[in-house]
N, C-alpha and C positions, 0 to 999 in steps of 0.2 A: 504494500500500500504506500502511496505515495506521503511522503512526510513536507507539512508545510515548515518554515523557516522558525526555526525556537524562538520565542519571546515578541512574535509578531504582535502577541495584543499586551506586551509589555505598555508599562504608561510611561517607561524613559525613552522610548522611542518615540511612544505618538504626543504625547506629550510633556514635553521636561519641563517647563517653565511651572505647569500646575502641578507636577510632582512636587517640585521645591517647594511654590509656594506651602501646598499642603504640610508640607515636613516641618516649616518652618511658623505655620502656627501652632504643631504641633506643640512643638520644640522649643520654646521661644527663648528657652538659656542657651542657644547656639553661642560660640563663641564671636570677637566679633570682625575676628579674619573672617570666618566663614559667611556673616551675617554679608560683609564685604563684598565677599565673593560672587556670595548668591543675586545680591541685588543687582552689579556688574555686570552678569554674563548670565548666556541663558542655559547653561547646564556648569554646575560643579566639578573639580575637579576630580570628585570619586566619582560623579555622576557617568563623567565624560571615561573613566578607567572602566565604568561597569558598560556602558556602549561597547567599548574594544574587545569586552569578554561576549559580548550577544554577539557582536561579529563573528566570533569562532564559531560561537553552535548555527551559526548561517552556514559557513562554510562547509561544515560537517554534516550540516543535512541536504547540503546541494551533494557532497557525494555518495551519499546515501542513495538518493533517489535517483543518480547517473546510476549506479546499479542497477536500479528498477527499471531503468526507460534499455539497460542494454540488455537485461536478460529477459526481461517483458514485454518493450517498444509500451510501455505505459504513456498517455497522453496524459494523463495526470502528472506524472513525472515527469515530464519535461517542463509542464506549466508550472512546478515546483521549484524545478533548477532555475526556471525563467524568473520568480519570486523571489529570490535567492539572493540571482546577479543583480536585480533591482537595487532589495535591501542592501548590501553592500555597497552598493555605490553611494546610498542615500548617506548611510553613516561614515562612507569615509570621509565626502563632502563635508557632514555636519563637523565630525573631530575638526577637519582639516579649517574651517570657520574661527571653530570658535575654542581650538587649544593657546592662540595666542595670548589672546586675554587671559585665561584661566592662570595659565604657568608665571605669568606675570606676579602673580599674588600666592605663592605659594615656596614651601623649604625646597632645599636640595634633593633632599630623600623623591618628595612628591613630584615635583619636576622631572626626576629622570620617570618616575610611573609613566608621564604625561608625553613625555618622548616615547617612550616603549608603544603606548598606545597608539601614539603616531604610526612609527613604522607598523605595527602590526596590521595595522586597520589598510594599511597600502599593499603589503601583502595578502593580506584576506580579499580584498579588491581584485587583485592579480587572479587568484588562485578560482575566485570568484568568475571572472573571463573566460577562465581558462576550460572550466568546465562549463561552462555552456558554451564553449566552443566544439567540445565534444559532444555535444545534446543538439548541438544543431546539424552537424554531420552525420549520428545516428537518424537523426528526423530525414534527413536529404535521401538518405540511401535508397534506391529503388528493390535492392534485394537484401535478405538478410546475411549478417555479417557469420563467418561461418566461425564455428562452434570451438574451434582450437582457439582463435584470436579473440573470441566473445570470452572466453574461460579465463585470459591470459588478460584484457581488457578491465574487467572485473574484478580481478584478483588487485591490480594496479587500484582502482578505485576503492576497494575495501582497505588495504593497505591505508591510501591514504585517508579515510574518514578517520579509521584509527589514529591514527597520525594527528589528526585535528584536533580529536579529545583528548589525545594525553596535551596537548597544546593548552587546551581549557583549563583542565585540570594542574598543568602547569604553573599557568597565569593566575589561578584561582587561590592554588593555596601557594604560590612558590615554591613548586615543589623540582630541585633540579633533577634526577633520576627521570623526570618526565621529559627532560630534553635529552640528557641520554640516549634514551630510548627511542626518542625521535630521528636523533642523525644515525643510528642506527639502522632503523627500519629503511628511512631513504634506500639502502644499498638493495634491498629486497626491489624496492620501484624500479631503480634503475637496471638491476638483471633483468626483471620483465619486460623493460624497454627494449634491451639491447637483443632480448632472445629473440624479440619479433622483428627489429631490424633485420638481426640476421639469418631470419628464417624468409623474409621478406627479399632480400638481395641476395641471396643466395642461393636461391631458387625462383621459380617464375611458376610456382604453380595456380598463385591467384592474381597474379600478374596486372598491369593497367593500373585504369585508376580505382577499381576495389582496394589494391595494393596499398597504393599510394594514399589512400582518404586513412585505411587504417593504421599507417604508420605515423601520419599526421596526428589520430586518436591517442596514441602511445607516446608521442614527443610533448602533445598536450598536458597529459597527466604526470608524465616526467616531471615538466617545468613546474607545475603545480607540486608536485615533490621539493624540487631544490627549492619554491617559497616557505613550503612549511618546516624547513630546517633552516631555511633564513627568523622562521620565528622562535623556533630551539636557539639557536644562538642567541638573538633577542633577549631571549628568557635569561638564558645563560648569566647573558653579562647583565643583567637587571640584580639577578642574585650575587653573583660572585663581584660583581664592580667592574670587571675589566673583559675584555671582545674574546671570542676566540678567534676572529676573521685575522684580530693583528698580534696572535700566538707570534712569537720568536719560532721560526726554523728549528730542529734540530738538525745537529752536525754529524754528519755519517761519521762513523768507525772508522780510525785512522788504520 
């Protein structure tokens, strides 16, 4: 069954301004940085950290449901994925608006939150395209895609949904063993890439442009791989302080 986008009838999405207000009559001993903040800018900057986290379970249910439209041809699922890439776009936008303001009025610690948010939501965005670029090539196909490459397709998109929620779960509680396991898994995406390259160029048994749309499929989901260990890294250095991207070299064995 097709799965709509997590937290679509969230009210920090549809609407934030009435969130806070609400929170803040609640609340009314808010401190009064916050009190600042709120009135400032029209989402907080936890507000705007919990947006970044609803972007992932968007992420993770568009490839969810790229499952379904590849082992199904579900028209449900597709118009799921199609919901997906929306959302994402919506909320990178909005981050992408209104983090300046926010990070303005806030410590060091909360700031780099607010950056991490940034990048991630750009990735999610990405990873967002990416798979409904594959949802659109399934829709286009006049035949079905055959059964080795459907198996091998799939397995790619399962991988990565998994992928997305240790990502969540990550970001959620900081948990680093969840990016671990993220740049880890990558290696699984990319063997299934590479096997269907080279089962695809090295023979011509489905040769043409069948071939060619489904290796496109596979380079698709690759890429959508390298962003979501672009968000393990992310995570990484949010936790530990420093990148793995600008690790030091090691020195081979003299």
């Amino acid at each position: 069954m097709a799965r709509k986008p997590k937290g679509s009838q969230d009210a920090r999405s549809g609407n934030g301004d009435q969130d806070l207000s609400e929170s803040a009559t609640a609340k009314p001993a808010k401190s009064a940085a916050r009190s600042q903040e709120s009135r400032t800018s029209g989402l907080s900057s936890e507000d705007l950290s919990q947006l970044a986290l609803k972007a992932c379970l968007i992420a993770r249910d568009a490839a969810f449901n790229l499952r379904d439209l590849l082992t199904e041809s579900s028209r449900m699922a597709f118009l799921a994925i199609k919901d997906c890439e929306k959302e994402l776009d919506l909320i990178e936008r909005r981050i992408d608006e209104e983090l300046p303001a926010a990070i303005t009025r806030v410590n060091e610690v909360r700031a780099r939150q607010l950056l991490s948010a940034l990048k991630s939501t750009t990735d999610l965005e990405r990873i967002g395209d990416l798979v409904m670029s594959v949802a659109l090539r399934v829709q286009a196909r006049q035949e079905k895609i055959p059964s080795a490459d459907s198996r091998q397709l799939v397995e790619m998109a399962a991988i990565l949904r998994d992928m997305l929620d240790l990502i969540y779960q990550g970001f959620s509680k900081l948990n680093l063993e969840c990016a671990r396991r993220v740049l880890q898994m990558d290696k699984d995406v990319d063997r299934l890439c590479h096997g269907l390259f080279q089962k695809h160029l090295a023979t011509h048994e489905h040769g043409g442009v069948s071939s060619f749309e489904i290796l496109l499929m596979a380079q698709a989901l690759e890429r959508a791989g390298d962003h979501t260990t672009n968000l393990a890294e992310d995570l990484y250095s949010l936790i530990e302080g420093r990148s793995l991207r600008h690790a030091p070299k090691k020195r081979a064995a003299p």
